[in-house]
C-alpha positions as CSV (number, residue, x, y, z in Angstrom):
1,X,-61.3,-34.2,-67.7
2,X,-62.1,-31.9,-70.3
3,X,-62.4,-33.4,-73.9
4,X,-63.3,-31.8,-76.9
5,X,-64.3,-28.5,-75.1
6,X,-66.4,-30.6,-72.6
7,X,-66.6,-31.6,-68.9
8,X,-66.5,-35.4,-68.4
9,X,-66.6,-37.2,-65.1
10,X,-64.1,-38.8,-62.3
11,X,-64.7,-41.2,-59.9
12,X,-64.2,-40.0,-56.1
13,X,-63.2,-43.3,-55.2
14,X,-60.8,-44.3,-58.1
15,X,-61.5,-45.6,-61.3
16,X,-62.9,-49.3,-59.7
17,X,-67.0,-49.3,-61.7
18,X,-67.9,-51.0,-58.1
19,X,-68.4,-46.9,-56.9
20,X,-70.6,-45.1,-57.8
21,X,-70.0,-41.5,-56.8
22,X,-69.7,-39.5,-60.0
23,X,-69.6,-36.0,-60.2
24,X,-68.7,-33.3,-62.5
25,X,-65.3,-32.5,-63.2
26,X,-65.0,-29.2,-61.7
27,X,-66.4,-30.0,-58.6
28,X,-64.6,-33.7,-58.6
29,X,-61.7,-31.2,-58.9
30,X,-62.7,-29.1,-56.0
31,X,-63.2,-32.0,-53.9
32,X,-60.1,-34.2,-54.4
33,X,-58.0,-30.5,-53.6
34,X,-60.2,-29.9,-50.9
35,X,-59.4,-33.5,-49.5
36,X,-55.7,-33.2,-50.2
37,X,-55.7,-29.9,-47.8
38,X,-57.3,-31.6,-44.9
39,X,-54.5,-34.0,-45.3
40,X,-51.5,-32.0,-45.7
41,X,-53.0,-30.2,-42.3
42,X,-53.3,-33.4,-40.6
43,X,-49.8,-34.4,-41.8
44,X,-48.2,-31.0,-40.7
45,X,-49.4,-31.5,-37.3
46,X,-47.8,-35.0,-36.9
47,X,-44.8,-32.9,-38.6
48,X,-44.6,-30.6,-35.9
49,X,-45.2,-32.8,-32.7
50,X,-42.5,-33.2,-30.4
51,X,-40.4,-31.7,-33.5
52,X,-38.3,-28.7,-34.2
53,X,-39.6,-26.5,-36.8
54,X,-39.9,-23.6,-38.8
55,X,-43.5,-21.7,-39.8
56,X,-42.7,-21.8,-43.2
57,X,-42.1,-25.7,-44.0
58,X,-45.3,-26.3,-41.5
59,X,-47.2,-24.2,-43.7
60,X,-45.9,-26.1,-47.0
61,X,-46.5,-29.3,-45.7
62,X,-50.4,-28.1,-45.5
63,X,-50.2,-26.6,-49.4
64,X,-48.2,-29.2,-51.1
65,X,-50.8,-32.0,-51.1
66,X,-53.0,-30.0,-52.3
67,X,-50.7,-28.7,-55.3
68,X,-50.4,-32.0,-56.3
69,X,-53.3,-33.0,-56.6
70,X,-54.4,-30.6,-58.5
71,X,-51.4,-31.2,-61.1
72,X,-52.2,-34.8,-61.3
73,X,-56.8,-34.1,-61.9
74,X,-55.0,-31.7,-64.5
75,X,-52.9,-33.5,-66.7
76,X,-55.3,-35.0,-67.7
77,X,-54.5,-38.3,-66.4
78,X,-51.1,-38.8,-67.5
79,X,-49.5,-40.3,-64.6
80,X,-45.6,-39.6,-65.8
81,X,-46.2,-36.0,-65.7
82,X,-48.3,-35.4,-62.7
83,X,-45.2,-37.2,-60.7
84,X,-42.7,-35.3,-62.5
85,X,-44.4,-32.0,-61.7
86,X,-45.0,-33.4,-58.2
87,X,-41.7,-34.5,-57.7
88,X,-40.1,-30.9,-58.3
89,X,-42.6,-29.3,-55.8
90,X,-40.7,-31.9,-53.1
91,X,-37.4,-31.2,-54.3
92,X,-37.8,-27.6,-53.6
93,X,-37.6,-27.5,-50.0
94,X,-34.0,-29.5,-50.3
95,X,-32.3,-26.7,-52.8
96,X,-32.0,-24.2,-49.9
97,X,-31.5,-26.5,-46.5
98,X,-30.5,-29.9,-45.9
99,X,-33.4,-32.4,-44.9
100,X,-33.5,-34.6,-41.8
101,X,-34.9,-37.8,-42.1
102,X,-38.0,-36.8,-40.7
103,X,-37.9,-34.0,-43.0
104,X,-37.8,-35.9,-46.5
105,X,-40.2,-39.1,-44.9
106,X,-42.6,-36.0,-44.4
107,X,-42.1,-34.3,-47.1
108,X,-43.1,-38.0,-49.5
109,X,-46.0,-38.6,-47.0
110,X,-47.6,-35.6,-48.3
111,X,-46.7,-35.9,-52.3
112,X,-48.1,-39.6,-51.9
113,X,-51.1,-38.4,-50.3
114,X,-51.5,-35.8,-53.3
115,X,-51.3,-38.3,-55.9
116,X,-53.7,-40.6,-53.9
117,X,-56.1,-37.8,-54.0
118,X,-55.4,-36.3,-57.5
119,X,-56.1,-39.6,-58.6
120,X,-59.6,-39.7,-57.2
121,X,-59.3,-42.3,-54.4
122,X,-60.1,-40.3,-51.2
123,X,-61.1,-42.6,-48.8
124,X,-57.8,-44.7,-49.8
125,X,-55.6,-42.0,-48.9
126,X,-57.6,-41.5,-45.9
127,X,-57.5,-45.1,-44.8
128,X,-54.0,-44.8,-45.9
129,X,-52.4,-42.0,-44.1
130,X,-54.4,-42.4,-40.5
131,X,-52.9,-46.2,-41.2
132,X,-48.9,-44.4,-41.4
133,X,-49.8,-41.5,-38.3
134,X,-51.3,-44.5,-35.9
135,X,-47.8,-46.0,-36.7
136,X,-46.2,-42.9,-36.4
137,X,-47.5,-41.9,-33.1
138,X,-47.0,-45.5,-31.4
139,X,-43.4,-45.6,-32.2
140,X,-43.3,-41.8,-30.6
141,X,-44.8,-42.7,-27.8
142,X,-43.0,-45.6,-27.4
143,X,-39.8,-43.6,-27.6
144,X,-38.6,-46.0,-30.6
145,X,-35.0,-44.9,-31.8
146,X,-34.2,-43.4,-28.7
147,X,-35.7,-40.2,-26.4
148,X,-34.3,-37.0,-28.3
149,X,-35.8,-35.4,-25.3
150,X,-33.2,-36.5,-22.7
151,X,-30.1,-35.8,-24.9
152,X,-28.2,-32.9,-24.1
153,X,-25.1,-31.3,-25.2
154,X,-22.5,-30.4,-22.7
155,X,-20.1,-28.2,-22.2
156,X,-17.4,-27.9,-19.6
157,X,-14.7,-25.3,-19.0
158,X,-11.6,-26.7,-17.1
159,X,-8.1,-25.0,-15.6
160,X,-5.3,-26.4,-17.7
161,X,-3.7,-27.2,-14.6
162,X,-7.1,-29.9,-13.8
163,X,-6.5,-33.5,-15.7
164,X,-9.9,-33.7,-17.0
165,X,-9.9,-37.2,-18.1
166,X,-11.7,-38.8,-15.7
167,X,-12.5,-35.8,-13.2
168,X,-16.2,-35.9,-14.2
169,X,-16.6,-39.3,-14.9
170,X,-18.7,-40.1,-11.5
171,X,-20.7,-37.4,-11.9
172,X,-21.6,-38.6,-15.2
173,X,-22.0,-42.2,-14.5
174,X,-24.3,-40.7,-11.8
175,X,-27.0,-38.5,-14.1
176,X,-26.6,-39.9,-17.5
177,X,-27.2,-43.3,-19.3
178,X,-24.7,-42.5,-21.6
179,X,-22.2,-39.7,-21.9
180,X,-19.2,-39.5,-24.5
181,X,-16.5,-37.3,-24.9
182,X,-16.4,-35.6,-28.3
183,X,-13.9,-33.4,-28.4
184,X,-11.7,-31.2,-26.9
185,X,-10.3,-27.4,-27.4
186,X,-7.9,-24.9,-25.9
187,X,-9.4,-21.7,-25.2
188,X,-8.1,-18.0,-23.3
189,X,-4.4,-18.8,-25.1
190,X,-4.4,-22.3,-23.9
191,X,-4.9,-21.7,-19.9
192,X,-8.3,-22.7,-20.3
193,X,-10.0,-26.3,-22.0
194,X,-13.3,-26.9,-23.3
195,X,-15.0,-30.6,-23.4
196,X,-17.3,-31.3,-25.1
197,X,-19.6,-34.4,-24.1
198,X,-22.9,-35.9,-26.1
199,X,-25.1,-36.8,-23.0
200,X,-28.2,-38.6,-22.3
201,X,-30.1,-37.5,-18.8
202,X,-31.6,-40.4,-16.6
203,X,-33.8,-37.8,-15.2
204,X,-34.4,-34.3,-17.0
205,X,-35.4,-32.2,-13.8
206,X,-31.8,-33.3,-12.4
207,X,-30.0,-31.3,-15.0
208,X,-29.3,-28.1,-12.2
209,X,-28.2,-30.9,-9.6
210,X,-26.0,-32.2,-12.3
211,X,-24.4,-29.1,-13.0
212,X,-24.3,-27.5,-9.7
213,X,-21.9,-30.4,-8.8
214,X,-19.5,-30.0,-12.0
215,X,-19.1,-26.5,-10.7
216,X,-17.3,-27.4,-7.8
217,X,-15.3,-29.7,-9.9
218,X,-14.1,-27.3,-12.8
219,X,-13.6,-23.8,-10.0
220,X,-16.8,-22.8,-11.2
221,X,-16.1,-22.0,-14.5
222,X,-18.1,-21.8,-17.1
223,X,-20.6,-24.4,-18.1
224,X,-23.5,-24.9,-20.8
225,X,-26.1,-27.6,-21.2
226,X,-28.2,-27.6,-24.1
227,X,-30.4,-29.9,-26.5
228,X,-28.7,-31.7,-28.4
229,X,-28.5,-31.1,-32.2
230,X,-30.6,-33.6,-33.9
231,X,-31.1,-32.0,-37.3
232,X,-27.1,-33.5,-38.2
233,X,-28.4,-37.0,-39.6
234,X,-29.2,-37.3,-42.8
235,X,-30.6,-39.4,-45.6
């Protein structure tokens, strides 16, 4: 910190007199920032695995550790402000779009790791964060909460003069582990229906089978299967 007009020192590894690793402010400085950049790159990565997502928040979640780190080594240790200021770099990203879930754990994994850094204990939020990804990535693999990958929205086109309600049901029962009819709407001044199902595939590289079969159900109208919109909850 700088005191009086001149440079004092910081501990790399926090403020314990058991380590010994002190170096001038500036380049203390340098360091924790530099530290808090690898970080926000490893934590933008984990971000964008098996995830939806946009160039620009990837390339915040790489900047924003470092910001606040740098806030928290400058304000000259008060805590209360360096969290405030840090805080309102987080908020920033939920003014303009809503946040997933995945969104606003992210977006606190990176402030924490900030402060950790900006605070001087590096190999903490080291130890720290590859602690969280390792978590992270088992539960992903593991397909924890459910495989995003295998839900799909569907969309069927029916005559008015077909009784949909359980027309499709075999077919269904017969590619998907779970399949529920959302909603229903009259299209083409009400000669034509569109159902709308949440589905979850048993087998992905079925889909075409799938559909190829609803075709000859529904007079081969027309039919869309997407991905599913995951970005709906919310904390």
């Amino acid at each position: 910190m700088i005191q009086n007009g001149q440079f004092t020192s910081i501990l790399l590894s926090g403020n314990d007199p058991k380590y010994s690793y002190i170096v001038p402010e500036v380049a203390g400085i340098l360091i924790c920032v530099g530290c808090a950049l690898v970080l926000g790159l490893i934590i933008s990565l984990f971000y964008m695995y098996r995830n939806n997502h946009n160039r620009g928040f990837a390339l915040t979640l790489v900047m924003l550790p470092a910001l606040v780190a740098a806030v928290v080594t400058v304000v000259n240790g008060n805590w209360g402000a360096g969290i405030a200021v840090g805080g309102a770099f987080g908020l920033v990203r939920f003014r303009s779009a809503q946040g997933t879930a995945r969104d606003i754990v992210t977006i606190f994994l990176a402030m924490a790791a900030g402060l950790i850094c900006g605070a001087g204990y590096i190999v903490m939020a080291f130890v720290v964060l590859g602690i969280l990804l390792v978590i992270g990535f088992v539960l992903l693999l593991a397909g924890f909460g459910g495989s995003s990958l295998r839900q799909r929205e569907l969309r069927i086109t029916v005559p008015e003069s077909l009784d949909y309600t359980d027309e499709f049901e075999d077919i269904l029962k017969e590619y998907t582990s779970a399949h529920e009819l959302q909603r229903v709407k009259t299209t083409n001044m009400g000669s034509l229906y569109k159902l709308y199902y949440n589905v979850t595939l048993k087998d992905p590289s079925k889909e075409k089978e799938m559909i190829d079969k609803i075709r000859v159900r529904n007079g081969n109208l027309e039919i869309v299967c997407g991905i599913a919109d995951n970005s709906k909850p919310e904390l």
